[in-house]
N, CA, C and O of each residue as an XYZ file, in Angstrom:
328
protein
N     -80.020     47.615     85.511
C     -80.711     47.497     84.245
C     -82.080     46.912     84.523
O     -82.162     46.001     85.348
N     -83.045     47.309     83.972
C     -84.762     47.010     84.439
C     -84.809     45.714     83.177
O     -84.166     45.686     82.128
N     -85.773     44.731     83.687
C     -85.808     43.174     83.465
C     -86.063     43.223     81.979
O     -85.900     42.234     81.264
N     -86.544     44.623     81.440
C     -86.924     44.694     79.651
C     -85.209     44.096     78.825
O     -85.105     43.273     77.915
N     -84.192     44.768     79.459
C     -83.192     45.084     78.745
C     -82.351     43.940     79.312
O     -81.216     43.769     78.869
N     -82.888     43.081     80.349
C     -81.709     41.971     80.812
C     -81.945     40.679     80.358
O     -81.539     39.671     80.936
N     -82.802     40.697     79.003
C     -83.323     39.811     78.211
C     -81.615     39.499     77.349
O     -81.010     38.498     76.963
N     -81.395     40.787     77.357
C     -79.748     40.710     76.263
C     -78.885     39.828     77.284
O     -78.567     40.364     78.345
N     -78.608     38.911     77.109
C     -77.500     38.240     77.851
C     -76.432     37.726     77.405
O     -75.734     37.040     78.152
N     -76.033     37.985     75.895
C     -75.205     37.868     75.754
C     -74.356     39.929     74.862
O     -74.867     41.045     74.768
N     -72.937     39.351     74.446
C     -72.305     40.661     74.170
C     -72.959     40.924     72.733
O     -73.126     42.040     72.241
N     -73.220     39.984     72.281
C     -73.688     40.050     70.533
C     -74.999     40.522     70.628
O     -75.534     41.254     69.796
N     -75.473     40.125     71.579
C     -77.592     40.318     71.830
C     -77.600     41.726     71.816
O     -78.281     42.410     71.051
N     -76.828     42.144     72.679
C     -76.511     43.570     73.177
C     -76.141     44.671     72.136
O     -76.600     45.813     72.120
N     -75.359     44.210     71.387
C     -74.294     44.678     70.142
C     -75.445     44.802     69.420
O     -75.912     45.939     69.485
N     -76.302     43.740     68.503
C     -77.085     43.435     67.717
C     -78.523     44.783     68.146
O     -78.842     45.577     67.261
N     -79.134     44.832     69.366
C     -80.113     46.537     69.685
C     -79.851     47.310     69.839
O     -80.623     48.243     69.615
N     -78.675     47.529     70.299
C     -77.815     48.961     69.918
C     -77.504     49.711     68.699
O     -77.668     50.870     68.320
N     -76.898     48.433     68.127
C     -77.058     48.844     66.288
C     -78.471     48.966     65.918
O     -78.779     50.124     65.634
N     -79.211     48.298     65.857
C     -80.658     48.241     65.708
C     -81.322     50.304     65.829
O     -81.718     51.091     64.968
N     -81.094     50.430     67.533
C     -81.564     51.701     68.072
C     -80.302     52.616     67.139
O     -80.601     53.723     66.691
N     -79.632     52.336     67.030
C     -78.419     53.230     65.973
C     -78.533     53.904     65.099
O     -78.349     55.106     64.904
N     -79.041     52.623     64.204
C     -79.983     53.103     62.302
C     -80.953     54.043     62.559
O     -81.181     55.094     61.959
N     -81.785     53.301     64.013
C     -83.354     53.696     63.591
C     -82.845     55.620     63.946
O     -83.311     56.493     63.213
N     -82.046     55.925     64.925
C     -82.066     57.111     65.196
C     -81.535     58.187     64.288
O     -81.633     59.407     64.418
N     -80.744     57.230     63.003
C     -79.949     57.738     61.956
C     -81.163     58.102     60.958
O     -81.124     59.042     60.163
N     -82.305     57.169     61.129
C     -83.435     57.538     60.120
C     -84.233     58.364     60.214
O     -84.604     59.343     59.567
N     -84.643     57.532     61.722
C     -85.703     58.684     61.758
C     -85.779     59.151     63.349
O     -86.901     59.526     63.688
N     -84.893     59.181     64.236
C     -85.223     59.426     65.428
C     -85.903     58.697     66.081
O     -86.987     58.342     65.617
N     -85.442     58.211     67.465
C     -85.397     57.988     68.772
C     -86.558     58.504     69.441
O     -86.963     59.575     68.988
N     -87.400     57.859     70.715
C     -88.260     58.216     70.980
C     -87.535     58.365     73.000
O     -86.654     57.670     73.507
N     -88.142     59.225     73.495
C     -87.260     59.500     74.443
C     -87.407     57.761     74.791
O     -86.380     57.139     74.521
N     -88.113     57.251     75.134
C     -88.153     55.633     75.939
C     -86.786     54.887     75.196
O     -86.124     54.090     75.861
N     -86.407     55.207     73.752
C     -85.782     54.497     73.243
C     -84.293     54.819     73.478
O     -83.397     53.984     73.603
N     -84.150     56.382     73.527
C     -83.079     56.595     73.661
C     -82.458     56.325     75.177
O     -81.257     56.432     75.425
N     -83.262     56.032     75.953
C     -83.063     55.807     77.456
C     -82.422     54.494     77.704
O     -81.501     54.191     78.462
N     -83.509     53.412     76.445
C     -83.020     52.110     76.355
C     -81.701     52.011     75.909
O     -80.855     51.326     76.484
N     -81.520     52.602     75.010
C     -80.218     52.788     74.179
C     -79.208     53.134     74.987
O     -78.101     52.635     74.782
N     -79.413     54.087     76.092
C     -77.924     54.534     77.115
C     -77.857     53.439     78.310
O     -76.831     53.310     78.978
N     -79.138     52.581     78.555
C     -78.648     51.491     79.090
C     -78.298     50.479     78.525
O     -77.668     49.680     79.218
N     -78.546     50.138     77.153
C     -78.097     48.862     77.003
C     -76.192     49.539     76.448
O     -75.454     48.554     76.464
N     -75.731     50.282     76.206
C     -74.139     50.767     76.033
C     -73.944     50.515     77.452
O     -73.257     49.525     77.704
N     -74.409     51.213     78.481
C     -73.458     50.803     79.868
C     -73.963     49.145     80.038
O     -73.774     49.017     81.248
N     -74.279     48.336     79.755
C     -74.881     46.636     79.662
C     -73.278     46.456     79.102
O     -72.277     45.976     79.634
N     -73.494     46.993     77.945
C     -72.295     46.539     76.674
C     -71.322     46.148     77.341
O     -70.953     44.987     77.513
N     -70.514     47.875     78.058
C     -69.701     48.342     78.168
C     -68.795     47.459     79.839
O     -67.618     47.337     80.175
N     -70.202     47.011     80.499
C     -70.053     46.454     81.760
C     -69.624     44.719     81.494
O     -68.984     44.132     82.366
N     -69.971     44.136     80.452
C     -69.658     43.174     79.931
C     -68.707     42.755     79.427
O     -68.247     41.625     79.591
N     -68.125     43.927     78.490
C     -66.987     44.305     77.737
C     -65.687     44.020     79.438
O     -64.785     43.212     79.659
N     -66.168     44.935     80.080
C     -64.891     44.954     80.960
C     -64.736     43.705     82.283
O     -63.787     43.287     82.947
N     -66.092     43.429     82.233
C     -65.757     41.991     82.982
C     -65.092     41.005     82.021
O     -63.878     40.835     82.137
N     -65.703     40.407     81.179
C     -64.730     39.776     80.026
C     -63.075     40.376     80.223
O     -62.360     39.463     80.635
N     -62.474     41.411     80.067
C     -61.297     41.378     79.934
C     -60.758     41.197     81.519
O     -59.794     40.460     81.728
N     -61.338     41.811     82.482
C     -60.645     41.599     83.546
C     -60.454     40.017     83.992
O     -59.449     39.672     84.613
N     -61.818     38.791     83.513
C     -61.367     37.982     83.975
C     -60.290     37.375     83.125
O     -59.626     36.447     83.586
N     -60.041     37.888     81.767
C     -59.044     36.884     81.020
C     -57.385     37.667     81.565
O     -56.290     37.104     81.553
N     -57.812     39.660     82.180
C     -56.583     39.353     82.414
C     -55.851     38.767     83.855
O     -54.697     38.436     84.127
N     -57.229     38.817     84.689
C     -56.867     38.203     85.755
C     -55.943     36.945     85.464
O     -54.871     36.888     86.067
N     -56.198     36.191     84.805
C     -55.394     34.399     84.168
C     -54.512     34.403     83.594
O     -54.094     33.345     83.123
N     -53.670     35.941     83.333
C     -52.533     36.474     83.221
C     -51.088     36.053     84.271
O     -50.755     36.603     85.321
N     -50.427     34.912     83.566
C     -49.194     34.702     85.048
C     -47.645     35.047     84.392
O     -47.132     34.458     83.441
N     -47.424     35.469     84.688
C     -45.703     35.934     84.124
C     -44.501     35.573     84.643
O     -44.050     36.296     85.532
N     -43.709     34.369     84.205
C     -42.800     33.938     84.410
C     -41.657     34.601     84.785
O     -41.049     35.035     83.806
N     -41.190     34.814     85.742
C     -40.131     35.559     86.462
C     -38.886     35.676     85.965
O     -38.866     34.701     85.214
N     -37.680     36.266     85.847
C     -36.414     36.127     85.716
C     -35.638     34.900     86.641
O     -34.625     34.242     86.402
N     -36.479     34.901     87.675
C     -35.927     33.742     88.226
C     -36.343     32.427     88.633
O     -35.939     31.675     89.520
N     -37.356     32.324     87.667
C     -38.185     31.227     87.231
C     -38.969     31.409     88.344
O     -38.682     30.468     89.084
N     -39.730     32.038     88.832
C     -40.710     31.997     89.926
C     -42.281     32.843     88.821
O     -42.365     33.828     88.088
N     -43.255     31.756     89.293
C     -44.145     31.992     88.737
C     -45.323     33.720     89.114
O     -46.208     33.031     89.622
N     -45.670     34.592     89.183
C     -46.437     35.830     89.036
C     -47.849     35.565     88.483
O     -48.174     36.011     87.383
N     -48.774     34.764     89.323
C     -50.177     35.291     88.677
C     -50.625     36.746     89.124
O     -50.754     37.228     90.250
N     -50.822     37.291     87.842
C     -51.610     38.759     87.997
C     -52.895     39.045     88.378
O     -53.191     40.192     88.714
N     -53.579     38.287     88.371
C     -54.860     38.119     89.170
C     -54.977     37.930     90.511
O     -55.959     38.290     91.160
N     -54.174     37.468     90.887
C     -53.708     37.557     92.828
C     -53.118     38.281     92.918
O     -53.320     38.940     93.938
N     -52.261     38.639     92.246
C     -51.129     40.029     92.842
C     -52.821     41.346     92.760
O     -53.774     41.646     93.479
N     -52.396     41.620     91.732
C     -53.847     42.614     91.212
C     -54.983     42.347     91.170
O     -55.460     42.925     92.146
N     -55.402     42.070     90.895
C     -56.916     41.431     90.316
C     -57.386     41.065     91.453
O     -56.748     41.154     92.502
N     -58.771     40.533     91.337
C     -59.863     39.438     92.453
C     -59.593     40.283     93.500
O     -59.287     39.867     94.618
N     -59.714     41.810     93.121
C     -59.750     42.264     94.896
C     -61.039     42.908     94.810
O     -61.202     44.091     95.108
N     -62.068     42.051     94.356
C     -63.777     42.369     94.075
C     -64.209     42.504     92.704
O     -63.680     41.925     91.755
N     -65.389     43.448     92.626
C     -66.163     43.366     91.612
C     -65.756     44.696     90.741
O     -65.932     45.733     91.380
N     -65.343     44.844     89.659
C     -64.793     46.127     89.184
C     -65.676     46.864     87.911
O     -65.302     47.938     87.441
């Protein structure tokens, strides 16, 4: 993502110009620069979106039938950047 669009740092910042570029293209059209911005800041979104869940499900541990503890993040998970 080029340093214009990594101003969004959070999921709402992100959420909040997307909708923004959304309307405006519903009104009146997108200018190619905008719509370019617009398909990077969805993969921003979308890359955010899935780090967020992987680390909460990484912290996922499941209690065994035989009382032995299963974190899913070591079994699965943390085997890099996804």
């Amino acid at each position: 993502m080029d340093s214009e669009n990594s101003k969004f740092q959070t999921v709402e910042e992100l959420t909040k110009r997307v909708n923004e570029l959304y309307h405006k293209s519903q009104a009146e059209g997108l200018t190619e620069e905008e719509k370019e911005e617009q398909a990077e800041l969805r993969k921003a979104y979308v890359a955010k979106i899935r780090n967020s869940l992987r680390g909460q499900l990484d912290n996922i541990s499941i209690v065994e039938k035989d009382g032995s503890v299963t974190n899913l993040g070591e079994k699965f998970g943390k085997k890099g950047t996804h």
